[in-house]
C-alpha positions in Angstrom: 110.0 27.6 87.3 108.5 30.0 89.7 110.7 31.7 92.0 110.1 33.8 95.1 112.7 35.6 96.8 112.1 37.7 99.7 109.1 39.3 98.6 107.3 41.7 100.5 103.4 42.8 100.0 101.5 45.1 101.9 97.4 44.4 102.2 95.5 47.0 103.7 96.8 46.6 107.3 98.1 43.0 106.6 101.8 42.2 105.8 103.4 39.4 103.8 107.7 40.4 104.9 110.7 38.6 102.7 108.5 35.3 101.9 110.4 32.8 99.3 109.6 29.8 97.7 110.7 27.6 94.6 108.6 25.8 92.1 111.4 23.7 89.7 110.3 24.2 86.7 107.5 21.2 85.6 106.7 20.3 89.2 103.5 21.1 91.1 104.0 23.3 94.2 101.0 23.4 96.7 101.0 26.4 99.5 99.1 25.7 102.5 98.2 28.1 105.1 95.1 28.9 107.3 92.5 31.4 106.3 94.2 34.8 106.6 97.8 33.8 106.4 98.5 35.2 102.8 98.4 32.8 100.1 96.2 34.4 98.2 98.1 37.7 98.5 100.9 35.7 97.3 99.5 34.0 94.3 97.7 37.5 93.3 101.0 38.8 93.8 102.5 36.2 91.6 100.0 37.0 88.9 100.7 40.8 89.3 97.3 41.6 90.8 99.3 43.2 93.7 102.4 45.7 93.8 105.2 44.1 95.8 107.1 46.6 98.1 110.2 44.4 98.0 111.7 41.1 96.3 111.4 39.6 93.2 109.4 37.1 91.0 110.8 34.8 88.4 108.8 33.0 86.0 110.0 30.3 83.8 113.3 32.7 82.7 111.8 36.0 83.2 111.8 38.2 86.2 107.8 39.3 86.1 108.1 42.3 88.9 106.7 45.5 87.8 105.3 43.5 84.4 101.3 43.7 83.1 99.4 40.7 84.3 98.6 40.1 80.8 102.1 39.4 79.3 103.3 37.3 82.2 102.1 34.1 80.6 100.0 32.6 84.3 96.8 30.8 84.2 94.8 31.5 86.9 91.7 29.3 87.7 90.4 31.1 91.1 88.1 29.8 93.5 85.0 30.1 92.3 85.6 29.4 88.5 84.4 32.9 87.4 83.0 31.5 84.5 80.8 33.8 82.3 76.6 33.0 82.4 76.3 33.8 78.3 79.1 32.1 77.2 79.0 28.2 76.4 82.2 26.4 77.2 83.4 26.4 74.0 83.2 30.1 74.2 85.4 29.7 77.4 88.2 27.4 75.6 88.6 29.8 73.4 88.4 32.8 75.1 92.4 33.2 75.5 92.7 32.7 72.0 90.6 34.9 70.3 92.3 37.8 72.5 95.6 36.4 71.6 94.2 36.5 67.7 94.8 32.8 67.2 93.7 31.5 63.8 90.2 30.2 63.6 91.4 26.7 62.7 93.7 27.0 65.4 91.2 28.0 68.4 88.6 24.8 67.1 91.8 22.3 67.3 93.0 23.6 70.9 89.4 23.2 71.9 89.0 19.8 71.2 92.4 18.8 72.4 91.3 20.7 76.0 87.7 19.1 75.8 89.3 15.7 75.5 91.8 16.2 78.3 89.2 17.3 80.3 86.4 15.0 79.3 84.2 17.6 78.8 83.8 17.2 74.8 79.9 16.5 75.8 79.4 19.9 78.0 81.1 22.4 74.5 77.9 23.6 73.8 76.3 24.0 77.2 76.1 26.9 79.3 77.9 27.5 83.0 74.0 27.2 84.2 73.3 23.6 85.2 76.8 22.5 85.6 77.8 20.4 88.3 81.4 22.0 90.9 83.3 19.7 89.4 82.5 20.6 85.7 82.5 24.4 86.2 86.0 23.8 87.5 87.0 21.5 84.5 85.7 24.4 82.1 87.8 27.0 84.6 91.0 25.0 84.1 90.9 24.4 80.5 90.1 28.4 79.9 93.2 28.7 82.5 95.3 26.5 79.9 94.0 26.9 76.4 97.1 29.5 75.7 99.8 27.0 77.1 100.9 29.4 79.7 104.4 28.5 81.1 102.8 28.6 84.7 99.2 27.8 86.3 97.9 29.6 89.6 95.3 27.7 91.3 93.4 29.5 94.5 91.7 26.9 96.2 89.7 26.0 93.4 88.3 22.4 95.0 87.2 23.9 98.2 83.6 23.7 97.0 83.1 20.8 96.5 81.6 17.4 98.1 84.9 14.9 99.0 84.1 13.0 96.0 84.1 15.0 93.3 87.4 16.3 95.1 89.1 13.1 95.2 88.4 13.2 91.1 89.9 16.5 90.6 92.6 15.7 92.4 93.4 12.7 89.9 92.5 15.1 87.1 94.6 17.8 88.1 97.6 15.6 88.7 97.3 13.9 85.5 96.5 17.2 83.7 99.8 18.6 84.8 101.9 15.6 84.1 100.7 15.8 80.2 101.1 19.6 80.2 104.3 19.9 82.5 102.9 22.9 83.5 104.7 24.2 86.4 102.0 24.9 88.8 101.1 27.1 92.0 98.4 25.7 94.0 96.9 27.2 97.0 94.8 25.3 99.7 94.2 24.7 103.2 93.0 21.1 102.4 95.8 18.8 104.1 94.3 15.8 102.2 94.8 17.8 98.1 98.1 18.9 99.2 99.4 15.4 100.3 97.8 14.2 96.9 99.0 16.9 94.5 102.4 18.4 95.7 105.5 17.6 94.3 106.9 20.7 96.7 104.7 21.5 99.3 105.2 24.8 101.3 103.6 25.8 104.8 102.6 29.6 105.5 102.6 30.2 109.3 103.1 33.7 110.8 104.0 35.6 107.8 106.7 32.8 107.1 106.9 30.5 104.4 108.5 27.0 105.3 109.3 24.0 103.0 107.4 21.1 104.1 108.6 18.7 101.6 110.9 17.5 99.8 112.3 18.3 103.7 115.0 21.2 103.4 
C-alpha cells in the first residue's frame, strides 16, 4: 500500500498543501498532472528525497516520515534511467544487491530471473552506450526491482520515447507488475499510459489531488 494523508511539502517558492492519495496494496496507481503541478515533488517526497512540513506517508505497514531513503524499501526508476556509462547491465541488476551484501549465488540467480522478465538476457554484458530508450528503461526498471522492494516509484520514465516503443513498455510494465504485485507509483502527464496502466488513477490540479478512477 502507499498511503498519503494530507501531506504538505514546500519547494523553493512552490507549495504542495494537505495532498492525499491511496495506492491498495498490489495495484498500480498513475498520478497525472501538468508540468509544474507537483508530482514529482510528491513521488521525491514519497521516496524521502524531500522533508514534508506536514502529513504522513505509509508504506506497505510502515509509516516512512522522517525515515532514510535507503531503509524505506522504494524502487525508483526516474526519468532518464540514470544508468551508469562503465557499468554493463548485469553490473546494474546487481547493483542493489551487492550493497544489500546478497550472496554471490544469490545476485547471478536474481539477475537472470530480472533479464528474463525483461527480455534483456541478450543486452547482460553490454554497456548503457548503444542502447536503444526502451532498453535503457528495461535495465532502469530491473535495477529498480532486483531487491523486491515492497513499492516502485516511476517519474515519467516513458516520456522519451517514440509512441511505439511506448505502447511496448506499457505492455511490459503492466505485466511486470502483475508478476511482481508490486504496488506501484507512477507519474505522467501522458493521458494515453495512464488510461493503459492505472488501476487507481489520480489528477493533480491546483495543488489538489483528485481521484479520477475507480470514481470516488
Amino acid at each position: 500500500m502507499i498511503k498519503i494523508e494530507n501531506l504538505s511539502v514546500q519547494a523553493g517558492a512552490f507549495r504542495i498543501q494537505d495532498v492525499s492519495l491511496t495506492v491498495p496494496s498490489g495495484k498500480y496507481g498513475v498520478l497525472m498532472g501538468k508540468t509544474g503541478s507537483g508530482k514529482t515533488t510528491i513521488l521525491e517526497t514519497v521516496l524521502g528525497l524531500r522533508n514534508a512540513s506536514t502529513g504522513r506517508i505509509v508504506l506497505g505497514d510502515l509509516d516512512v516520515m522522517g525515515l532514510n531513503p535507503a531503509v524505506r524499501g522504494v524502487g525508483y526508476v526516474p526519468q532518464d534511467g540514470a544508468l551508469f556509462s562503465s557499468m554493463t547491465v548485469r553490473d546494474h541488476l546487481d547493483f542493489a544487491l551487492m550493497i544489500r551484501k546478497v550472496p554471490r549465488a544469490g545476485c547471478q540467480q536474481r539477475v537472470e530471473e530480472l533479464a528474463n522478465l525483461l527480455g534483456i538476457e541478450h543486452l547482460l554484458d553490454r554497456k548503457p552506450r548503444g542502447l536503444s530508450g526502451g532498453e535503457r528503461q528495461r535495465v532502469a526498471l530491473g535495477r529498480a526491482l532486483s531487491f523486491q522492494p515492497k513499492v516502485l516509484c516511476l517519474d515519467e520514465p516513458l516520456s522519451a520515447l517514440d509512441d511505439d516503443t511506448r505502447v511496448r513498455m506499457c505492455d511490459l510494465l503492466s505485466n511486470v507488475q502483475k508478476q511482481t504485485g508490486t504496488t506501484t507509483l507512477h507519474v505522467t502527464h501522458n493521458s494515453d499510459e495512464a488510461e493503459r496502466l492505472a488501476d487507481f488513477l489520480f489528477r493533480i490540479e491546483d495543488g489538489q489531488i483528485r481521484q479520477v478512477r475507480p470514481e470516488l
